[in-house]
KOLLUM-814983 format. One record per residue (C-alpha): residue number from 1; residue in three letters; chain; x, y, z. Coordinates in pm, whole numbers, m for minus. Example, Ala and Ser with C-alpha at 12.3 -4.5 7.8 and 13.67 -1.06 7.14 Angstrom:
// residues 2
- pos_code_unit_px_py_pz
- 1_Ala_A_1230_m450_780 $
- 2_Ser_A_1367_m106_714 $
***
This chain:
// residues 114
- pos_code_unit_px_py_pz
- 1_Unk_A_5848_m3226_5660 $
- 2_Unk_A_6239_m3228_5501 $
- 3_Unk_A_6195_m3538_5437 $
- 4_Unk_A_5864_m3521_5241 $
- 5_Unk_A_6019_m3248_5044 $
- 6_Unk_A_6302_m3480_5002 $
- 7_Unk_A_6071_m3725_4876 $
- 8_Unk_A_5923_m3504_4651 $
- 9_Unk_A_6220_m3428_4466 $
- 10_Unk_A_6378_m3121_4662 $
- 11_Unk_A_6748_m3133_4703 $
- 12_Unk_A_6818_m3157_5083 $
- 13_Unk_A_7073_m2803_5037 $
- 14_Unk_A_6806_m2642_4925 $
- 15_Unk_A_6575_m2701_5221 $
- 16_Unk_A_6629_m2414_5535 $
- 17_Unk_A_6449_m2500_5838 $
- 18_Unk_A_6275_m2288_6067 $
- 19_Unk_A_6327_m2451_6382 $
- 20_Unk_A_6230_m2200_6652 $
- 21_Unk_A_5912_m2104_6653 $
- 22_Unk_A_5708_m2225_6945 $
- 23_Unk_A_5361_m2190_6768 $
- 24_Unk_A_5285_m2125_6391 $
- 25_Unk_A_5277_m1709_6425 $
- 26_Unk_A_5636_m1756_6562 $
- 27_Unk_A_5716_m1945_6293 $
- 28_Unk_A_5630_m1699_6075 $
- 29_Unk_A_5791_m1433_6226 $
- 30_Unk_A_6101_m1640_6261 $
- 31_Unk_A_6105_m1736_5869 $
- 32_Unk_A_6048_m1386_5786 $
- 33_Unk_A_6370_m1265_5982 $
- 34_Unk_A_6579_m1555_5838 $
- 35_Unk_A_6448_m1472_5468 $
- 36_Unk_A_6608_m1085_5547 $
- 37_Unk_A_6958_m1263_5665 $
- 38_Unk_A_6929_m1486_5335 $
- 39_Unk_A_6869_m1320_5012 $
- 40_Unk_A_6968_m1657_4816 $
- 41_Unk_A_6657_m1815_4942 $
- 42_Unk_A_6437_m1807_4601 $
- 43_Unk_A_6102_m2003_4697 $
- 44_Unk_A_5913_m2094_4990 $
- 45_Unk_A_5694_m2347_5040 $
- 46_Unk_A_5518_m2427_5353 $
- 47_Unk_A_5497_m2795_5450 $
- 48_Unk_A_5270_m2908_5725 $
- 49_Unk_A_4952_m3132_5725 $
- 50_Unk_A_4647_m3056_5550 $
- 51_Unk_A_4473_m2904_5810 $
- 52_Unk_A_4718_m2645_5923 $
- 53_Unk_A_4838_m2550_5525 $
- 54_Unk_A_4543_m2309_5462 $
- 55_Unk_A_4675_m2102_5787 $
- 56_Unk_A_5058_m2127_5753 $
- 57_Unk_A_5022_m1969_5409 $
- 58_Unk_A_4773_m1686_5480 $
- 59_Unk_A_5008_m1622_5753 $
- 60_Unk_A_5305_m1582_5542 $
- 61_Unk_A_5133_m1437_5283 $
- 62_Unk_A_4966_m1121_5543 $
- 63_Unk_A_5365_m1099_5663 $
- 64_Unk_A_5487_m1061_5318 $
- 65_Unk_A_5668_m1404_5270 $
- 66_Unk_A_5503_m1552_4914 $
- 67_Unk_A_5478_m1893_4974 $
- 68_Unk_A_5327_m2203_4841 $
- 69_Unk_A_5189_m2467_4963 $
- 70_Unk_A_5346_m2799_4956 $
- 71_Unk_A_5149_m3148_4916 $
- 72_Unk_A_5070_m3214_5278 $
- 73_Unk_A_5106_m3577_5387 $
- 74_Unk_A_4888_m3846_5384 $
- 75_Unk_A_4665_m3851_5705 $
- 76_Unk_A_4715_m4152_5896 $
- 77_Unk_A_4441_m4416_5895 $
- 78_Unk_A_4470_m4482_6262 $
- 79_Unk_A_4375_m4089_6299 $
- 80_Unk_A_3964_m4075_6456 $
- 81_Unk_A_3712_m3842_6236 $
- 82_Unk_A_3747_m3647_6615 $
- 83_Unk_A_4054_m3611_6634 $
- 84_Unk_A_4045_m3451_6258 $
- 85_Unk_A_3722_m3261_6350 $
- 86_Unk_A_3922_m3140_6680 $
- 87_Unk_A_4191_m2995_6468 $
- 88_Unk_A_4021_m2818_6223 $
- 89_Unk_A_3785_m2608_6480 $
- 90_Unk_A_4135_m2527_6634 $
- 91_Unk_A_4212_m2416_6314 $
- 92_Unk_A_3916_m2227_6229 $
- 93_Unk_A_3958_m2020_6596 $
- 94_Unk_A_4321_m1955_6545 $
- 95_Unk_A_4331_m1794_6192 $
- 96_Unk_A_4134_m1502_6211 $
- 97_Unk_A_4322_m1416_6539 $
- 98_Unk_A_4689_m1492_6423 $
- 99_Unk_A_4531_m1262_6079 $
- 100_Unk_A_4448_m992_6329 $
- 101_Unk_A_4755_m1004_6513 $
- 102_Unk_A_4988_m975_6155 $
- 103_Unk_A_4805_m716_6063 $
- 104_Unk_A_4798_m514_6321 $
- 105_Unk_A_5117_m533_6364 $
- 106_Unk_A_5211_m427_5974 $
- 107_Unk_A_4933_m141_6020 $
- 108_Unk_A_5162_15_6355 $
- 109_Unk_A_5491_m46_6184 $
- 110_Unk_A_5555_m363_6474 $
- 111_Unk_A_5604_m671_6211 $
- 112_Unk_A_5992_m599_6289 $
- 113_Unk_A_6299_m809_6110 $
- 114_Unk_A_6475_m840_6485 $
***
């Protein structure tokens, strides 16, 4: 993804990775405790591919990162209408619950910045 953003005209200093979250509500989590430790960050902009984008933002979004979505990549030809369906019902099953989870935990006071 740095280097589609590279690609799309971002200056490579101006990209931060997020590089350890295990799973996309980690990831989230993670990126919202680095934004705390780094004020100078102005915009973010979630890059993945174009069936995980709808998710990664909502995500950020519910834990009060304002992103945007960057142009996802092309999807490969060699990729089987299966393989995209199979993705996209994983996606559909794992947004409401990652929702849930983000919520609940800004409702108790749990979304921490450790």
């Amino acid at each position: 993804m740095r280097r589609l953003l590279i690609e799309l005209g971002v200056p490579p200093e101006d990209i931060v990775l997020e590089e350890t979250g295990t799973d996309t509500l980690s990831s989230v989590l993670a990126l919202r405790r680095l934004l705390r430790l780094r004020p100078d960050i102005g915009h973010v902009y979630a890059a993945t591919s174009a069936y995980h984008l709808p998710r990664c933002v909502l995500l950020l979004w519910l834990a009060g990162v304002r992103a945007k979505p960057c142009p996802p990549p092309a999807v490969s030809e060699s990729t089987t209408q299966a393989h995209r369906w199979y993705w996209r019902l994983r996606e559909l099953a794992a947004t409401p619950y990652d929702a849930i989870l983000i919520v609940f935990a800004r409702l108790t006071g749990r979304l921490s910045d450790r």
